[in-house]
Every structure is written in structure tokens, then in C-alpha cells.
N, C-alpha and C positions, 0 to 999 in steps of 0.2 A: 448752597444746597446741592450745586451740582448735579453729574448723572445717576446718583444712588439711590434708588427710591429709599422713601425711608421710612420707618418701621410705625403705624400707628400708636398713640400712647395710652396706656391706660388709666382711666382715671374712676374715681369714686366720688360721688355724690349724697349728703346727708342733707334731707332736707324735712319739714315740718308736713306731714299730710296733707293737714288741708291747702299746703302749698304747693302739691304736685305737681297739679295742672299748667300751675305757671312757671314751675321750673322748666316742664317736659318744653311749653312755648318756647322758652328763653332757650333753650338746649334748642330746638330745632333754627332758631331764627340764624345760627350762628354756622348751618350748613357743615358741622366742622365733626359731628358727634354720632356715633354709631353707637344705639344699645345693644346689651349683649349682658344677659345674665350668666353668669356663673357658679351660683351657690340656688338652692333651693329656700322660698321666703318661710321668714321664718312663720307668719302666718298668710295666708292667702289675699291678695288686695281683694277687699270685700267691695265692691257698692249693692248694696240690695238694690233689685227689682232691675239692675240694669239690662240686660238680656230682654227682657219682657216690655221693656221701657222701648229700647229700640228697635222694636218688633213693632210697636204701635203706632213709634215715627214713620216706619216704613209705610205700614198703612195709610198710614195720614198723607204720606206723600205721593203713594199712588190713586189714591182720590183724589185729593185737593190739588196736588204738585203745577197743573194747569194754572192754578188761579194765585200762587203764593208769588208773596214778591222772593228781593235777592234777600239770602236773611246776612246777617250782621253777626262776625265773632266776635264775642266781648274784649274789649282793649286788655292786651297782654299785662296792664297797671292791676289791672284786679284780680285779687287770688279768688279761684272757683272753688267752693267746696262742691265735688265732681256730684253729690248723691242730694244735696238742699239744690245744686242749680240745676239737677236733671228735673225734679221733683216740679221745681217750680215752671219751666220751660212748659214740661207737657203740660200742666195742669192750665196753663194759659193757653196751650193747644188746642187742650178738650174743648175750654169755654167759645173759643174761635169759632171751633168745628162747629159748636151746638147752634151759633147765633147764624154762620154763614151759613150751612147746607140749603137749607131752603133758598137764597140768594144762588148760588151756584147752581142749582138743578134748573130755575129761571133760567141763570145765565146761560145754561148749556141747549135747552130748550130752543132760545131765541136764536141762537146760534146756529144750530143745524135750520130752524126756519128760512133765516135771511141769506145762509147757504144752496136751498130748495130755490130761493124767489130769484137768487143769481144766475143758476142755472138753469131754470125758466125763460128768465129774461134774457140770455147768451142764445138758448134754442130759438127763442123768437130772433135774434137780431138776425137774420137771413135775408141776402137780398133776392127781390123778386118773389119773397114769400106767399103764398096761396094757402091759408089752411080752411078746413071746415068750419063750422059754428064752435068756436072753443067752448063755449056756456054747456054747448049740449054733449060735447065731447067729454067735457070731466063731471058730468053728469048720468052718463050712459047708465045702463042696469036694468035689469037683474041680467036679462040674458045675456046684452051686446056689453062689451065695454071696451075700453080704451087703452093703449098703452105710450109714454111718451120715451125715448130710451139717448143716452148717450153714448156711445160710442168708442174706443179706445182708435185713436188716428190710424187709418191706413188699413180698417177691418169694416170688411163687407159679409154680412149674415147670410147663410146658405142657407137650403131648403126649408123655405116658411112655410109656414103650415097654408093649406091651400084654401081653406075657408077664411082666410086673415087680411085684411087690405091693406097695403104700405104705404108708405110714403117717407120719400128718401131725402132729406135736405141737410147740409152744409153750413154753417152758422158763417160771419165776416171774419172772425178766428178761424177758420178753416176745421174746426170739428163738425164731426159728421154725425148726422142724427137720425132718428129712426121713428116716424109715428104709424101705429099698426092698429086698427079699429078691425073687431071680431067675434067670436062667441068665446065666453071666460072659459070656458072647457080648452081652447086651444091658442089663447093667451098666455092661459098656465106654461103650456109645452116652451111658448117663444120666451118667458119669462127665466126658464130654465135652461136656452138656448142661450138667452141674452148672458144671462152670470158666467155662464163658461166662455164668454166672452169676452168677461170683465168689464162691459157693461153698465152703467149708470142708470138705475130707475128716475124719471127726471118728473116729479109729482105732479100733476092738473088739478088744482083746487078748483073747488065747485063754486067759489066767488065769479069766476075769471068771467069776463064780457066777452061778446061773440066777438067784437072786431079786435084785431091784430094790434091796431095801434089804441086802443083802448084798452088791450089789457097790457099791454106793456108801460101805460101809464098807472092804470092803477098796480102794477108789480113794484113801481119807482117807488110811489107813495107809499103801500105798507112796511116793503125794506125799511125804508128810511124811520118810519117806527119804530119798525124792531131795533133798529139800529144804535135810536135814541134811548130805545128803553134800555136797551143794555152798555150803552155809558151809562144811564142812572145805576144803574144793578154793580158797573164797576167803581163809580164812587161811591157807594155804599159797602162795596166790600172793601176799598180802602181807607176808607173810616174804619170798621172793624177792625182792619191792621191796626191804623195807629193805636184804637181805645185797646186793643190787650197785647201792645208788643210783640204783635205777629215777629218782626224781621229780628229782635234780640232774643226771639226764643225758637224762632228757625236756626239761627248761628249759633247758641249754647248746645240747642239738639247734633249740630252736625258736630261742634268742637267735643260733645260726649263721645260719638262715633270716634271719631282721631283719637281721643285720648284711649277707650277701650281696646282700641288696636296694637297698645305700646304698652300701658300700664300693668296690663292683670300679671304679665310673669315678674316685675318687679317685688323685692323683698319690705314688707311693709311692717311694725307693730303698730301698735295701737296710736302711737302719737308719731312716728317717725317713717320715712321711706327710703331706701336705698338705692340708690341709681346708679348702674357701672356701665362700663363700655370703653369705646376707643373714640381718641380723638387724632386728628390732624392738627389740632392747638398746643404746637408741642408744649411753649413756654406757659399755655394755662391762661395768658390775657385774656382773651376773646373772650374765654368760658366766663373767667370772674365779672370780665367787665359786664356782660349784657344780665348776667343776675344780679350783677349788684345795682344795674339803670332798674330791673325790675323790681327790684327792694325783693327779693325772692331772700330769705333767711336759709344760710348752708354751709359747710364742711365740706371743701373741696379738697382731694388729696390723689398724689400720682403715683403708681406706685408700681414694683414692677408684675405682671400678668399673668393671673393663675397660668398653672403645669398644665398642659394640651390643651388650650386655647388657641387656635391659628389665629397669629396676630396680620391685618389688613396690613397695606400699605398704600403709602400717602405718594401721589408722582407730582411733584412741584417745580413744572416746569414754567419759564416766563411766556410772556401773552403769545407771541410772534411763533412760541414752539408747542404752543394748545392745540390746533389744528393736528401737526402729526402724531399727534398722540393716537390717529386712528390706526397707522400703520402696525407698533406693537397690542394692541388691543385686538387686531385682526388673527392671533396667535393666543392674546390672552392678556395676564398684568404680569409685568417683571414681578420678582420677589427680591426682598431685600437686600441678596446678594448677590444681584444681577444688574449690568445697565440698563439703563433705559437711555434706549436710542432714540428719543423724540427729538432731542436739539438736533445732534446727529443727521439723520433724515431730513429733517428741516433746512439744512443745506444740501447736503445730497442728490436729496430728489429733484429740486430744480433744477440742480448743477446738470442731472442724465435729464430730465425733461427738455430742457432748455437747448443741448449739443442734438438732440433725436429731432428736436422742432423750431429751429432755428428760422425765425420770420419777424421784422419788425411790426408788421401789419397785423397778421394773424395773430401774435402775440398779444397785440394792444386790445383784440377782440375778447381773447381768452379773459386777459385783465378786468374788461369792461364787466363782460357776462358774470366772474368772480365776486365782482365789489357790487353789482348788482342785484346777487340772489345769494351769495353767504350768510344773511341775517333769517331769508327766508325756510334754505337749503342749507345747512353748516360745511358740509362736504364743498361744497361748489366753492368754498372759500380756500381751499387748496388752488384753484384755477388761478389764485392775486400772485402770489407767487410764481407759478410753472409760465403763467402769462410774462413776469415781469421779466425772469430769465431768457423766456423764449427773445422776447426783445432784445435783449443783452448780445444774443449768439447772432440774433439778427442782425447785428451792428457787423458782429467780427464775419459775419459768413456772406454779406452785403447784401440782403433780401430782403424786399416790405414787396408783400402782396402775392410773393412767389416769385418776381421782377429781381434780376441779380443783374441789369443793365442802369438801374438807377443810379444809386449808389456804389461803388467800390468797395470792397472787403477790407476791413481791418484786419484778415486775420487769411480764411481761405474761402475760396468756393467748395464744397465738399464732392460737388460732383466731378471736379480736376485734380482731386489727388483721394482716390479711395485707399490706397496701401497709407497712407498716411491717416488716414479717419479711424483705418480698423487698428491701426497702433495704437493710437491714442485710448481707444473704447476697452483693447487689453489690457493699458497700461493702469488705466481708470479701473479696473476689475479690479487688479494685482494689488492696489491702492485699499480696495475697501475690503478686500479678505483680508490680508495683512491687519487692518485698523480692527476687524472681527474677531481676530486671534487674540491680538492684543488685550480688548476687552473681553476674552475670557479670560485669559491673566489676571486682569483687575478684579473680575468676580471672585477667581481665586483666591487673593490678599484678602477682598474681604469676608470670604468664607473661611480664612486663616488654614487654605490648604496650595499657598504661593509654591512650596518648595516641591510638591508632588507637582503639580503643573509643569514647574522647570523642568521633574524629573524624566517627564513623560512627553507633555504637548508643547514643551519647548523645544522639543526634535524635532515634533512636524515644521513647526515657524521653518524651523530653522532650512528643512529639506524642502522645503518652500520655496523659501527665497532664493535658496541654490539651485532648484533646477531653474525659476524665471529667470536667475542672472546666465545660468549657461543656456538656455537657450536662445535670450537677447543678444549675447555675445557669438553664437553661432549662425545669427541671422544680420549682424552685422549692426544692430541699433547703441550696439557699447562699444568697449577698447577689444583686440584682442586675447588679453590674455583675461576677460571676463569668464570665457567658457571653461577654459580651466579651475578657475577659480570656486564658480560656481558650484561646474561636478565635484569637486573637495567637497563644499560648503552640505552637498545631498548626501554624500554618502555617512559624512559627520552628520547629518540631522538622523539619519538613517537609523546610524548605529547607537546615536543619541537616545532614540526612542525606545528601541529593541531592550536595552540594556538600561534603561531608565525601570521602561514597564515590571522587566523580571525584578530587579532588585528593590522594587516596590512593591512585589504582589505576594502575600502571604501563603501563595499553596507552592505547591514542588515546581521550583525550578526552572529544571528541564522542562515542565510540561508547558509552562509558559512559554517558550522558544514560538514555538510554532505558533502559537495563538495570539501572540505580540507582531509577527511577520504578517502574519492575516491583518490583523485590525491596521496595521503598518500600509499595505497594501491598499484597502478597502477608502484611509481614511487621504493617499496619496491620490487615487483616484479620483474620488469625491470633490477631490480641491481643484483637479485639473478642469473635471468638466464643470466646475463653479468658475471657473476660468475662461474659460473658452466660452461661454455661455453670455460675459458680457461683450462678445462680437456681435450680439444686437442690438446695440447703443450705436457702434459706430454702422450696421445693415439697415436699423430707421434712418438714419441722416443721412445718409444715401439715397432711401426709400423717397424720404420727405422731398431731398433736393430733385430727385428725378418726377414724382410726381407734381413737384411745383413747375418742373421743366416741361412736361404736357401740358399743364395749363395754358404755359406763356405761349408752346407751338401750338395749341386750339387755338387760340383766340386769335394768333395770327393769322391764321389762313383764313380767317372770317373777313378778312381783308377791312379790319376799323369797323367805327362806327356802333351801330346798338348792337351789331352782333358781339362784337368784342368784348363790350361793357356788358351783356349778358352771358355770356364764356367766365369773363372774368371772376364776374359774383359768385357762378354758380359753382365754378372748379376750385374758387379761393371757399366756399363753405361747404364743398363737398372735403375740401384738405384740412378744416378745422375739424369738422366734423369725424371723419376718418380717422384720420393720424392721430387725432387730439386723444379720442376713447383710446387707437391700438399703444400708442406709446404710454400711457395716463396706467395701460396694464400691465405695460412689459417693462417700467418703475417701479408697480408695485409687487410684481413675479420678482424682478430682481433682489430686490430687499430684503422680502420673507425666503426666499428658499436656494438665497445667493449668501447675502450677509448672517441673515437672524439667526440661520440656524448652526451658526461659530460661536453665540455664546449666551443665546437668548433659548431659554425652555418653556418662562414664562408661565409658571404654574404659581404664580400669587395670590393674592386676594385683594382687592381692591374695598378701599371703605367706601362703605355705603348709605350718606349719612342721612338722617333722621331729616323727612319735612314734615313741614307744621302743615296747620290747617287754611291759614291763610288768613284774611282777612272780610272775606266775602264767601257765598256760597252761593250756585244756581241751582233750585231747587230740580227735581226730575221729572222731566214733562212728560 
């Protein structure tokens, strides 16, 4: 399959009404299927009462949605007729609701109670506690009354009312609490003090016993009641699940929902349904096989794609090159006469991460952190990679820890030959514009406009490569008669391009001259300073080796010992940390607006394919 994206296929789908539901499943199960109508149906996908049906799910589920189990979508094996299984679902619905309500209003009742006696009992846990007569406390009236308040941590109530007596305590949680005995006229005031405080009324039931540890014992005992009674109250509502199929008519109600989000613009008659769109199944397996495991009866045919339909494309790259598929998506999706530069990058990028962050240690960290949190984080799974290279350079540039005294270089120190680093970093540039041209070329071919390309942007290549060979050759890194060579090679690309442009362009001429010399100019430019520009591949490795070389000189003047070993830590994960983010951006700067933009535009469309409903639902709490 290569680097070509490649074009979505269209395919068409006949299948039996009342088996829609299960095709549309079997279509989603297979990840591979994008709908997309193109014709107007011939009559309208009817379900009666649908709309009004799942309007009343809605309902259902913001009342009850607390108390419902997970509900269950019907096994993809059975065909739904979408309007007898809507029908029957609610209808068992209603009967739920009628029998439970009562039980649930219980249940919510008990709930906010043993909620009240919790935090009663939290307010009592205080040590050194002192309160008044509680009995007489939540008893006060008509004139004096009481108030008990919670507190939001770390807020103290200003200006109380000055007829009001407080009392300030602290529970063994460390929440602060507020009891205020006073006339109801100016309890009111503190009450409306308290709310804009955010504040908790914390209730005094008139049961409660004077002493402290007596009412905290009876607070134990009736929770624990209420407690009981509402496990009875929830096996009771789970009986009523099982007796009318609560959870397979929670999961038919939601797999309504999924299906009404795809279906209605489908073309239906009376006995058949039509179903089009795009697949990623180029050869058509996938799609036949998983409706023919669902015994789904159909008419599969491929065929080629209505007129002004924008056809998606499919990016099929292998496992290893999934990851960099963030890099051109960062831009947008190739289109299908474009590369996709995912494998591409997927060597690349380590290749400049690795020469920018050359450390055997800190690399092994990057690796660690990658293989660690990529399942969590997907992005961090770029780190396995840039980790493993970084190792790699580590070997040749002799460095574990920022330490270039341990080991010996396979290769160099960067910090003992910088004219030689920034060679390599320009030469590495020269390397991936050059491979950028190229694959506009290839777009070219298969855009079936190869020979306009040669006509034109095979001048630039060409005055490309002639001035980096003469200017290698005048700096001395070639033979000498490279320079000569070279300037030939520019002024041919030169006049290559001038006189390609004109004799390609259908307006006058002459008028092209100048406007061929501009873009000539403009697009000579462009490439030099995309040139020059990866001289900071070889300014990190540099950057990197000289700050790993502060490290080594901190930690020595700490003269050994903990200082050292804390130097060490801290300046070896301050250089992860650091260098890791600044090079981790200046790979990905170089990419998109180095390479990509030689032959990458990136105005696709990516398929988008169909998910199913799943197997399970959580209802909405």
C-alpha cells in the first residue's frame, strides 16, 4: 500500500427493512464504513412516535437515571424491528416507572436523612467538645431558636448579628463548624449570611438527647436503620428490574437513539432500505463477512462514486508508523495524490531527535516515561522512539547521565568538533528538502501532471543542488572542481525553470518573463532559508552537550558525596526536562514548515467511520 493514501471505496448496500438495525450494527462493528447519502429517499424512513418516544426516554432518565442499572444492547444476532422494539422497550418502561416511583421517592427520602444524621454525627466528633443541652437546643421556639451550620474549610463568618451567641468548633476532619443560639428575626439574617457562604444547614432533630455521647449513639442507631431500610428499598427495586426487563429495555431505548442518529436520511420503500457510503474495505471481505456472521440478508455492490461527491481517504500505515501519523494531521489529511509522510517521519524524527539529544541515560528515561504512559497518553508514545535513538547517539557521542568520561565515543564528542556538527545538521537538511522535492514529483505522476513538474519544478531541484554543490565545493567539504560544477548545474536549473514556466503558461509570453524570474527568486530564497534553518539540529547538540557539561562542572565543585548525587538528579532532569520539550519542538517546526510544505497541502478528507452503539450503556445520573 505504500505512501499513497488511498482513495475510500464506494459501496452500496440492499438490505430488508426490518433488518436495518442489524445491518447498520454489523456496518459499524467493522470500523471500516462511513455513511453518506447521495440520492434523496425515495420515501422517508418512517418510525412512528419516534421523536416523542425518545423524548419520554429522556424523561425517564432524568428522574429515574439515579436508580437504573447498566442497561444491555440486544445481541447484534437478532434483527430489531426499530418501531415493535421501540414500542415494546417503553411500554415496559412505563410499567417500571408506575410500580417503582413510590420505592424511589422512599429511597431518596432515606437518603438525604442518613445524609443529615452523617453530618450531625461528623459535627459532634470534636474533640474537647462542650455543647449546651442538645434536647433543648433543637427544641428552642417560638421566639429563641437555634442554628447548627457547616462550613466551607478555611472561612470564618464576619459581622454576626449581635443579638446571636456562637460558638466555633472544628470536627477531628478538621471541618469547621458554627453553632449560633438567638432571636429567629436575626437567625434569618445569619442564615442568609451563611448561603453566601456556601455554608451547610446541618439539622437538630428534636429526638436528640442532652448529653453528647448519647446523642451520638442514638445518631449510630437510627442511620443504621435508615441504612437498612434502604438496601431493602434497593432489592426491591432490583426485583422490579429483573420482573419487567429493566436492563434489555434500557439498551433497546439507547440502541433507538444510535440508530435514529444514522437512519432517517437513508432511502427506504416499503419493504427494502438503501445504504451508501465509503469504505476502507477496499476488496469488500470485511463488509460481507461480518453480515453474513449476522445472517443480515443483502446486495452488496461497489461501484464507482457519484459526480461531486468528495471521496475520503484511507492512510494505511503499519503499527510502528501509527504514531507519526500526528505530524501530517497537524496540517490536515494528505489527499490522494499526495504522500503521506508518516513512515517517512517515523525515521526522521528520531534520526534529528536523537543527534539534538544524545545521552545514553536520559534517553533510557525518555524510553521508560514513553512505554509507561503511551497506553494512557497516546502522544507520549512518540517518547519509545526519540528515547531509543537518543540512546543510540548516546553510544556514538559517548554520554550516559551528561558524563562523556565513562565511556568513549564511538563516533564524536560534539562539544570538540562544532564546525563538524553544523556540517552534518546542513547536510542532514540538504538530505530532506531534496527527498521533499522529490515527493512532489511523485504527487505529480499521480496526479498525471509528471511532465509539467519536469517542466517547471524540476529547475528548482535542479538549481538546488547546484548551488549546495558549489557552495560545498567552495568551502572545501568536496573535490575542487565541485564549485564550478555546481554554478553550471544553477544557472541550468535557473534557466530550466524560466523557460519551462513560459512555455507552459497559456497567457502572453513575454508577460510571463518577469513573473517566472519572481516566483524563480521568491521560491530560490525560500529553499535557502529552509536550509539554513536546519543549523539547529546541529545548535541543540551543541546546546545539549554544553549544558550536560554544566552539570558535570556543578556537581563537581560540590566536591562528591550527597551534594554531587543531588546536582546530579537535579541537572540530569532539569536536561530531560528542558532540552527534551525544546528539541521535541524544534522536530516538529522542522517538519511542517521545513519539509511539508515541498509537497504536502494536505486538504483531504479523512474517513470517518461509523460507531455502533456498543454493548452496554451507563445510564445518566
Amino acid at each position: 500500500m505504500g505512501i499513497r493514501p488511498q482513495a475510500a471505496r464506494w459501496f452500496e448496500l440492499l438490505t430488508p427493512r426490518e433488518e436495518l438495525t442489524k445491518a447498520l450494527e454489523c456496518l459499524a462493528e467493522t470500523k471500516a464504513v462511513e455513511l453518506q447519502t447521495h440520492s434523496q429517499p425515495e420515501h422517508a424512513l418512517e418510525l412512528p412516535g419516534l421523536p416523542k418516544a425518545l423524548d419520554e426516554y429522556g424523561e425517564f432518565a432524568r428522574r429515574f437515571g439515579a436508580w437504573w442499572p447498566d442497561g444491555e444492547i440486544p445481541p447484534i444476532e437478532e434483527a430489531l424491528e426499530p418501531v415493535g422494539a421501540m414500542q415494546d422497550a417503553l411500554a415496559r418502561l412505563r410499567a417500571w416507572a408506575a410500580a417503582a416511583e413510590p420505592l424511589i421517592s422512599e429511597g431518596e427520602k432515606l437518603e438525604v436523612q442518613a445524609t443529615q444524621l452523617a453530618e450531625l454525627d461528623q459535627a459532634l466528633d470534636a474533640p474537647n467538645l462542650s455543647l449546651p443541652d442538645l434536647h433543648r437546643l433543637a427544641a428552642a421556639g417560638p421566639v429563641f431558636g437555634a442554628r447548627f451550620y457547616r462550613l466551607p474549610p478555611k472561612t470564618e463568618p464576619r459581622a454576626l448579628p449581635t443579638a446571636v451567641i456562637t460558638q466555633s468548633l472544628v470536627s477531628t476532619d478538621g471541618i469547621p463548624h458554627l453553632l449560633a443560639v438567638g432571636p429567629r428575626a436575626q437567625l434569618e439574617g445569619l442564615d442568609r449570611q451563611m448561603m453566601a457562604l456556601k455554608a451547610r444547614h446541618v439539622t437538630l432533630p428534636d429526638w436528640l438527647p442532652d448529653d453528647i455521647g448519647a446523642a451520638r449513639a442514638e445518631i449510630a442507631a437510627r442511620r443504621a436503620q435508615l441504612l437498612e431500610r434502604r438496601a431493602q428499598v434497593k432489592a426491591e427495586l432490583e426485583a422490579l428490574d429483573d420482573h419487567h426487563g429493566l436492563q434489555r429495555a434500557l439498551g433497546t431505548m439507547a440502541l433507538m437513539e444510535w440508530f435514529a442518529g444514522h437512519a432517517p436520511s437513508l432511502p427506504v420503500t416499503e419493504h427494502f432500505a438503501w445504504v451508501t457510503g465509503w469504505t476502507s474495505d477496499i476488496d469488500g471481505h470485511e463488509i460481507n463477512g461480518v453480515l453474513e456472521r449476522g445472517k443480515v440478508r443483502h446486495l452488496l455492490r461497489y461501484k464507482d462514486p457519484p459526480a461531486g461527491v468528495e471521496c475520503p481517504v484511507v492512510m494505511h500505515n503499519p503499527r510502528w508508523a501509527k504514531p507519526f501519523e500526528l505530524f501530517p494531521s497537524l496540517l490536515g489529511t494528505p489527499n490522494s495524490g499526495e504522500a503521506d509522510p508518516s513512515r517517512i517521519v517515523a525515521l526522521v524524527a528520531p534520526l534529528m531527535f536523537g543527534f539534538m539529544f544524545g545521552d545514553i541515560g536520559q534517553g533510557a528515561v525518555l524510553l521508560a516515561i514513553g512505554l509507561l504512559l503511551r497506553k494512557r497518553i497516546p502522544v507520549f508514545g512518540l517518547l519509545v522512539p526519540y528515547g531509543a535513538m537518543a540512546i543510540v547517539f548516546g553510544f556514538l557521542f559517548g554520554s550516559i547521565f551528561s558524563n562523556e568520561e565513562l565511556i568513549p565515543a564511538l563516533w564524536m564528542h560534539p562539544i570538540d568538533y562544532p564546525a563538524k556538527v553544523m556540517g552534518i545538521a546542513i547536510a542532514f537538511g540538504v538530505c530532506i528538502l531534496t527527498l521533499g522535492l522529490l515527493l512532489d514529483a511523485l504527487g505529480a505522476f499521480w496526479r498525471r501532471r509528471l511532465l509539467f513538474w519536469l517542466a517547471t519544478r524540476g529547475g528548482i531541484l535542479a538549481a538546488y543542488l547546484g548551488l549546495v554543490t558549489a557552495a560545498a565545493g567552495y568551502l572545501g567539504a568536496v573535490g575542487p572542481g565541485a564549485a564550478a560544477l555546481g554554478l553550471n548545474l544553477m544557472w541550468l536549473g535557473f534557466a530550466w525553470f524560466i523557460v519551462g514556466t513560459v512555455l507552459t503558461s497559456h497567457h502572453n509570453k513575454l508577460l510571463e518573463i518577469p513573473k517566472a524570474i519572481g516566483e524563480l527568486l521568491e521560491s530560490m530564497l525560500q529553499i535557502a532559508v529552509n536550509t539554513v534553518s536546519f543549523v539547529r539540529v546541529g545548535a541543540f547538540a551543541l546546546a545539549h552537550a554544553g549544558l550536560s557539561a554544566a552539570v558535570i562542572g556543578m556537581a563537581a565543585a560540590t566536591g562528591g558525596g550527597l551534594g554531587w548525587l543531588l546536582v546530579m538528579i537535579l541537572g540530569n532532569a532539569l536536561v530531560i526536562a528542558l532540552e527534551g520539550l525544546i528539541v521535541s519542538i524544534q522536530t516538529t517546526r522542522l517538519l511542517l514548515f521545513e519539509f511539508f510544505i515541498r509537497f504536502l497541502t494536505a486538504e483531504g478528507r479523512q474517513l470517518r467511520p461509523l460507531t455502533g452503539p456498543g454493548t452496554a450503556i451507563r445510564p445518566t445520573r
